[in-house]
C-alpha positions in Angstrom: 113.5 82.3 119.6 114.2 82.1 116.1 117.0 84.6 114.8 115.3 85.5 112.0 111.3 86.2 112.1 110.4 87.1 108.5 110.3 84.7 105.6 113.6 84.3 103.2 113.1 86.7 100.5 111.9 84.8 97.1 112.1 87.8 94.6 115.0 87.5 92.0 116.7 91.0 91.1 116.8 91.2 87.2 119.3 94.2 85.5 119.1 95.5 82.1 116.2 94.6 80.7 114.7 96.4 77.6 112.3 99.4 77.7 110.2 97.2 75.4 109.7 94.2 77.7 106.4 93.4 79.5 105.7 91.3 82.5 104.4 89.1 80.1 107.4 88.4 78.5 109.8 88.0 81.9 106.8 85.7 83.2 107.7 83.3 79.8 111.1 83.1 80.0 111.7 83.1 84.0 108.8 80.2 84.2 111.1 77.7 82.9 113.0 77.9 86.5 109.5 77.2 88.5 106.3 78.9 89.2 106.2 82.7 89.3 104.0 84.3 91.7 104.2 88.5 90.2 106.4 90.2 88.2 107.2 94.0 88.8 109.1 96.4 86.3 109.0 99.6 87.8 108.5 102.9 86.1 110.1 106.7 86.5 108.3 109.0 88.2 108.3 111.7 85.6 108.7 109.8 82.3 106.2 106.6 83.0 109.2 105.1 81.0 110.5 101.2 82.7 113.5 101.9 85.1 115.3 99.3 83.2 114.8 96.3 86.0 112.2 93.8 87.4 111.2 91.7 90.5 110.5 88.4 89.8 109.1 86.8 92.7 108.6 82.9 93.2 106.6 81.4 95.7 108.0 80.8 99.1 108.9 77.5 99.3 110.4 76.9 95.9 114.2 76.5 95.6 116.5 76.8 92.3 
């Protein structure tokens, strides 16, 4: 049986971004390393504000 059973993870962790930036604008300048699947920039709770940090997530079987 295989040690591990779910897929390898294909999201790449991006710090300090600016509370101006839109998916839109992580989707231009990440899609020069391969296809991009989502992009996620979460927001506080209270404030709707970005947290300051994305998910950039590239299809499974893409490599760097």
């Amino acid at each position: 049986m295989a040690r591990y059973l779910r897929p390898p993870n294909t999201s790449l962790f991006v710090r300090n971004i600016a509370d101006e930036s839109r998916p839109e604008d992580l989707r231009r300048e990440f899609g020069r390393y391969g296809p991009i699947v989502d992009v996620y920039i979460p927001l506080d709770f209270y404030t709707r504000r970005p947290r300051g940090f994305a998910y950039i997530q590239y299809p499974l079987f893409f490599s760097f």
